[in-house]
FITOR-523181 format. One record per residue (C-alpha): residue in three letters; chain; x, y, z. Coordinates in Angstrom, 3 decimals. Example, Ala and Ser with C-alpha at 12.3 -4.5 7.8 and 13.67 -1.06 7.14 Angstrom:
<atoms>
type:mol:x:y:z
ala:A:12.300:-4.500:7.800;
ser:A:13.670:-1.060:7.140;
</atoms>
This chain:
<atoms>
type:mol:x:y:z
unk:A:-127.506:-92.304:41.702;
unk:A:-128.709:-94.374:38.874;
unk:A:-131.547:-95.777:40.932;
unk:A:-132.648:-92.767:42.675;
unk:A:-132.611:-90.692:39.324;
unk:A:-135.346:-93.675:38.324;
unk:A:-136.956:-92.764:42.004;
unk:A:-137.442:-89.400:41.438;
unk:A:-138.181:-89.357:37.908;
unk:A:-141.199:-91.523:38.612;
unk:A:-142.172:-89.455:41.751;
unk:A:-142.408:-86.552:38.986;
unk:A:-139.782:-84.350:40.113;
unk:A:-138.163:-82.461:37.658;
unk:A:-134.503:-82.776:37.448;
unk:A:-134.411:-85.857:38.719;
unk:A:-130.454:-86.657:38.097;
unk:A:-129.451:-83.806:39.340;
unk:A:-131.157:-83.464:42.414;
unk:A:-129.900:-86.922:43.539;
unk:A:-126.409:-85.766:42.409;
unk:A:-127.049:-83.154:44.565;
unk:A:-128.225:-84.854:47.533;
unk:A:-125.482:-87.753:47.461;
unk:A:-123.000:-84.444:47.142;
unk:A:-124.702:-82.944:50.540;
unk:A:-124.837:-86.187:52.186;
unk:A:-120.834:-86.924:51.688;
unk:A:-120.143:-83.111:52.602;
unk:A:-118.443:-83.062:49.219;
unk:A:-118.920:-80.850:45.643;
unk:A:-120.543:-82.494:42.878;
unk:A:-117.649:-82.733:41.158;
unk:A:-115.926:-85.274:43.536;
unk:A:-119.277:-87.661:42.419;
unk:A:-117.385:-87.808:38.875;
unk:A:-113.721:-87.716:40.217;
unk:A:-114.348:-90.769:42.337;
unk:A:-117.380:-92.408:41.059;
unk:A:-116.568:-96.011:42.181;
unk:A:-116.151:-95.120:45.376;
unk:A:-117.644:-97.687:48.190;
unk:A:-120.140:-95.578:50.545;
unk:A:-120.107:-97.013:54.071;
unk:A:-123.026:-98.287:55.816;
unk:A:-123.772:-94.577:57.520;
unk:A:-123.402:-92.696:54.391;
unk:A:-125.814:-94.976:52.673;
unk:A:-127.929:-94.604:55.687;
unk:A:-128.082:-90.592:55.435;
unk:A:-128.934:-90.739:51.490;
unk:A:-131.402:-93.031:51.793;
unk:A:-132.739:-90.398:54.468;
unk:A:-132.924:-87.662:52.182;
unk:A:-134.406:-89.455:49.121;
unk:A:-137.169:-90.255:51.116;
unk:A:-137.538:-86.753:52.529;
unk:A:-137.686:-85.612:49.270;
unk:A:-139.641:-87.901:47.197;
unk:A:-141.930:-86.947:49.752;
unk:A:-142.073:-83.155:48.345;
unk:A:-139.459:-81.826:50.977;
unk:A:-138.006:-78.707:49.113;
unk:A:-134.284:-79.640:48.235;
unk:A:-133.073:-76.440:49.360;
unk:A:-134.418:-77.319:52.675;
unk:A:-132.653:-80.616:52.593;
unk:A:-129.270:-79.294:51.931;
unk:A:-129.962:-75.464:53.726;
unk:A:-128.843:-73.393:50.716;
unk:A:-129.664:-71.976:47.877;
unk:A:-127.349:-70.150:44.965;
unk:A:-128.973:-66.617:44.215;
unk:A:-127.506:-64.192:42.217;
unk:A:-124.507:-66.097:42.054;
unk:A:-124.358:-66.255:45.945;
unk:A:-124.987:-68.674:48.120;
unk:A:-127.400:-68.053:50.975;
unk:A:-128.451:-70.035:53.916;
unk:A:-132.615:-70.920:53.671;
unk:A:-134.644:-72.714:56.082;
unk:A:-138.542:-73.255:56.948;
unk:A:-139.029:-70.119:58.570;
unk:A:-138.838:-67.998:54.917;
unk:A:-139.594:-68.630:51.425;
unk:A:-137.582:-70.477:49.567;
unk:A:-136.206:-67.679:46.318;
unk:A:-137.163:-68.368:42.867;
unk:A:-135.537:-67.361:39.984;
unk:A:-138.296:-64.456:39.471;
unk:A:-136.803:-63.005:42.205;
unk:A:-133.408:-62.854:41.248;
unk:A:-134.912:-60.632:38.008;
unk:A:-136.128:-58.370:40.587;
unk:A:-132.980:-57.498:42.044;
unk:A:-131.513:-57.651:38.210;
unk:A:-133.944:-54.911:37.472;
unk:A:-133.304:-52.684:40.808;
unk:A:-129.926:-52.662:40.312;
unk:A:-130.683:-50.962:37.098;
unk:A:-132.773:-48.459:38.906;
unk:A:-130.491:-47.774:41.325;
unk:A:-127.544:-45.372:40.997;
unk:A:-124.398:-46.612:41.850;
unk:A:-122.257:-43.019:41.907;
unk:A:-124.391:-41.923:44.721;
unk:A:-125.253:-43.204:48.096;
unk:A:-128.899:-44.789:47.725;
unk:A:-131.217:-45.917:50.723;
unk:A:-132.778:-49.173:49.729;
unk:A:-136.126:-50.536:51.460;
unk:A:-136.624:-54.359:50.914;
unk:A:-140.222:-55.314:52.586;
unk:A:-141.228:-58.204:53.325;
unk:A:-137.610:-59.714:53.425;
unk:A:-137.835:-63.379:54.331;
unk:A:-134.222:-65.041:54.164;
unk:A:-132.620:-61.487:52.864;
unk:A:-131.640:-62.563:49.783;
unk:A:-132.579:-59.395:47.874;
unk:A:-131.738:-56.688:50.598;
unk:A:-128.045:-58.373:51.073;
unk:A:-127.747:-58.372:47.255;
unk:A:-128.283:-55.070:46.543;
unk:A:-125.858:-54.502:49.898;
unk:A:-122.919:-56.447:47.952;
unk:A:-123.485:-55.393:44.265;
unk:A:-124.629:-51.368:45.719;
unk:A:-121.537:-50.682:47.893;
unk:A:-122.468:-46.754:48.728;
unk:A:-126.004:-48.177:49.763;
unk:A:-128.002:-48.726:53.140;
unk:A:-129.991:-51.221:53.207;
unk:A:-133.291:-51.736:55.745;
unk:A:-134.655:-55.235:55.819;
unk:A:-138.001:-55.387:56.946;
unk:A:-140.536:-58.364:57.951;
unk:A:-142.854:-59.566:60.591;
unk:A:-141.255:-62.622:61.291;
unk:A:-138.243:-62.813:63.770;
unk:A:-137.314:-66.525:62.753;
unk:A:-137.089:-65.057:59.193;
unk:A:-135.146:-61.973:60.431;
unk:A:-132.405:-63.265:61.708;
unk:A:-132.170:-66.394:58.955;
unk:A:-131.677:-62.495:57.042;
unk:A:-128.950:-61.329:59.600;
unk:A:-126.916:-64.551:59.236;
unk:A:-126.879:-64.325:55.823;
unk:A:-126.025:-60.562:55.616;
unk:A:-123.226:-61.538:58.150;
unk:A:-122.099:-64.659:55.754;
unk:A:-121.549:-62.230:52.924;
unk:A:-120.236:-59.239:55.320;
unk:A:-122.780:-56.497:53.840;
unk:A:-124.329:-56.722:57.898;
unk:A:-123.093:-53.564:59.003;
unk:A:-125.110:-52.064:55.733;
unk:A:-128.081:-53.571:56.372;
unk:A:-130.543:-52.388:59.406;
unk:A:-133.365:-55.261:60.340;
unk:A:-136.489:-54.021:61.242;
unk:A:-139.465:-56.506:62.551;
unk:A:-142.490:-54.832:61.444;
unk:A:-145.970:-55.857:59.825;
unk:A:-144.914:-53.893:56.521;
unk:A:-144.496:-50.174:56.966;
unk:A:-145.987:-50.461:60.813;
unk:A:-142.611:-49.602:62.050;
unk:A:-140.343:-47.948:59.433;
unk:A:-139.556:-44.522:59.192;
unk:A:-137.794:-42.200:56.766;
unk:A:-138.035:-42.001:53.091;
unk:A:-136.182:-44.017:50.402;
unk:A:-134.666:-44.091:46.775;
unk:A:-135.615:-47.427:46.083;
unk:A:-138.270:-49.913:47.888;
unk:A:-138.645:-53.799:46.502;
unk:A:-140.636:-56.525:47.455;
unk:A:-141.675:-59.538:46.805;
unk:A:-145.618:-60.053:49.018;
unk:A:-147.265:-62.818:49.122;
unk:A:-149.908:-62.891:46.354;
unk:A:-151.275:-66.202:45.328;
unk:A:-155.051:-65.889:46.274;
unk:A:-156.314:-68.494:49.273;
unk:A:-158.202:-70.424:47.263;
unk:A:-155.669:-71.300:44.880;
unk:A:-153.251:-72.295:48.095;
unk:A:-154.248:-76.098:47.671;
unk:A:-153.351:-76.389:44.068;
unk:A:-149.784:-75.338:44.445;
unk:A:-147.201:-78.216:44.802;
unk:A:-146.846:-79.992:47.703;
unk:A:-143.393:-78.499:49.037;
unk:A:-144.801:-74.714:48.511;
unk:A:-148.423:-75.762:49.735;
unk:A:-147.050:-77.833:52.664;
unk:A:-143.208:-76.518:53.540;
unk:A:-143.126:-72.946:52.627;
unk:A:-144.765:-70.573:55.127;
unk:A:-148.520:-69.695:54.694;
unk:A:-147.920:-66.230:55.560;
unk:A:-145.075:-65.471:52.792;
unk:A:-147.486:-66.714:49.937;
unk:A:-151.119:-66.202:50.934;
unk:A:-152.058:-63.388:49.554;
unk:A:-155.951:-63.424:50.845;
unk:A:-159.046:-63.842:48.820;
unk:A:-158.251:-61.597:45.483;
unk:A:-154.232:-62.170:46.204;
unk:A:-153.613:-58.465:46.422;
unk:A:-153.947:-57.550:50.326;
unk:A:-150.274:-57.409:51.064;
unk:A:-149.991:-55.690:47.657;
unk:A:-152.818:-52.910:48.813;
unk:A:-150.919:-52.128:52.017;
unk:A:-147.884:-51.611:50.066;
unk:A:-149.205:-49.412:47.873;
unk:A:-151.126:-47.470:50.580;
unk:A:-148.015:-46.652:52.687;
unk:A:-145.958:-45.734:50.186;
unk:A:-146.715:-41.707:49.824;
unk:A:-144.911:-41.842:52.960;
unk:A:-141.679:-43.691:52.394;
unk:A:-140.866:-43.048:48.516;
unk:A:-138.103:-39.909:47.919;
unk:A:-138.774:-37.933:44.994;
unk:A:-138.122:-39.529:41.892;
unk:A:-137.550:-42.881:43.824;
unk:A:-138.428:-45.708:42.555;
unk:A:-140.559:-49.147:43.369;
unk:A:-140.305:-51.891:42.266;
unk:A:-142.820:-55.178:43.210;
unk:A:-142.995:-58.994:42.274;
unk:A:-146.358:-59.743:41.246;
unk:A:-148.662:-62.654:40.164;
unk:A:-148.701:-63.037:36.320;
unk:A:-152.357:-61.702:35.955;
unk:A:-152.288:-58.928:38.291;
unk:A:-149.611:-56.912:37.150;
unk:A:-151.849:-54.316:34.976;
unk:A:-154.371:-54.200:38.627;
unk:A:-151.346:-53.668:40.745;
unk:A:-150.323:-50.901:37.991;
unk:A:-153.497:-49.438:38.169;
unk:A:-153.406:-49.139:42.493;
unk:A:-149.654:-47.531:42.079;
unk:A:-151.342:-44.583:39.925;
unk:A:-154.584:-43.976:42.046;
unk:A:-151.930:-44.193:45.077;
unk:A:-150.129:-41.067:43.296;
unk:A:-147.076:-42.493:41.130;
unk:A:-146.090:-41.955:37.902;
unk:A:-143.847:-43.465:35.218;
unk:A:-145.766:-46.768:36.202;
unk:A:-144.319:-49.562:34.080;
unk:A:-145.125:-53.835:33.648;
unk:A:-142.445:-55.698:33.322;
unk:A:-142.190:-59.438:32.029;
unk:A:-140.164:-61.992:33.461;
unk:A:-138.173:-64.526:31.508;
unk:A:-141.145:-67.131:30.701;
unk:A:-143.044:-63.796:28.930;
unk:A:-145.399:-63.373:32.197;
unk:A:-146.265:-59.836:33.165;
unk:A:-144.218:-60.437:36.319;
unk:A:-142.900:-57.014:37.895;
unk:A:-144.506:-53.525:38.509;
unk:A:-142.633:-50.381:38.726;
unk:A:-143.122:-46.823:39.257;
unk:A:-142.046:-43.811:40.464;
unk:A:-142.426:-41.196:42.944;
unk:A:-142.694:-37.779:41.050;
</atoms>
């Protein structure tokens, strides 16, 4: 561990002992803790063999969630893979700040767009238990990465997946719609790290040439889908928050509000339908 700490460290990643910690864990099929209760342990030839495997996958920028399959979100793990993007801790203040939207005495239709592994619609599912839940998103691979792990945390008979290109194929109207689009602009796309740039999937992040296409169809379709006095509520880029603001209020909503995330970023939009 030692060693590959030094590894990492040098190949600039950020938490370099404990991403080794947590690969050696993975690699044994153990916790982290048994590293500490058993650290002189002898590894045999194989389970040196499937570590070294790893480091190199991801000294080579090989997201560590998709080296071990999981992620913790919300306090819950989830199951993540190649097909959807990997969730960031902005995201889990999204859900933080719909479940203070959403009322919790009532039943409450929830619309999560653009749902990738499901990690927000089957979060609201478990932590909203008079809710329903529709999941939505264009990719099937992603879809049913979101069906196993609505099924893993039993919230599956709440949630109804729907493969659709945004609002294409949804119908009814809702108390609360989130998502999180993609919205970094395509020219910026090479600048990101390597295991966004190269492992995460273009269309979950590309957000075309001003980085608010996705963000325009939202808002477009919304009119449609929002109940009176619902609410949405949308993960943004940092400097686009006050635009995004701006479409939600020609688009017809009120109480339109910016929200910052925990670095002081303008980071979430919401507003409501009046």
């Amino acid at each position: 561990m030692n060693w590959t700490r030094d590894y990492f460290e040098s190949g600039g990643i950020v938490q370099p002992r404990l991403e080794a910690e947590i690969l050696l864990a993975h690699s044994l099929d153990v916790d982290r803790l048994h590293l500490y209760l058993a650290p002189d342990k002898p590894l045999s030839s194989d389970e040196r063999e499937r570590y070294r495997a790893l480091i190199q996958r991801r000294r080579s920028g090989e997201p560590l969630q998709h080296l071990t399959g999981e992620v913790s979100f919300f306090g819950l793990r989830f199951r993540v893979g190649s097909d959807a993007l990997i969730p960031r801790a902005e995201t889990e203040e999204l859900v933080d700040h719909a479940l203070r939207l959403a009322p919790r005495d009532r039943p409450v239709r929830c619309l999560d767009l653009g749902t990738g592994s499901g990690v927000v619609a089957v979060t609201l599912a478990r932590f909203l238990p008079l809710s329903s839940v529709t999941a939505v998103d264009i990719s099937r691979p992603a879809l049913e990465l979101a069906r196993a792990n609505a099924t893993l945390h039993r919230v599956d008979d709440r949630i109804d997946f729907v493969e659709s290109d945004w609002f294409e194929h949804v119908s009814g109207t809702f108390d609360l719609i989130t998502s999180n689009p993609p919205y970094v602009p395509s020219g910026e796309i090479p600048e990101l790290a390597t295991e966004i740039r190269d492992h995460e999937p273009r269309a979950a992040v590309d957000g075309g040439e001003d980085g608010l296409d996705a963000l325009r169809t939202l808002v477009a379709g919304l009119s449609h889908h929002l109940e009176h006095g619902g609410h949405v509520l949308l993960e943004v880029g940092h400097n686009q928050a006050r635009h995004v603001a701006s479409l939600l209020e020609e688009g017809g909503l009120a109480s339109t509000d910016v929200r910052r995330d925990v670095s002081g970023k303008d980071r979430f939009v919401v507003a409501t339908c009046p």
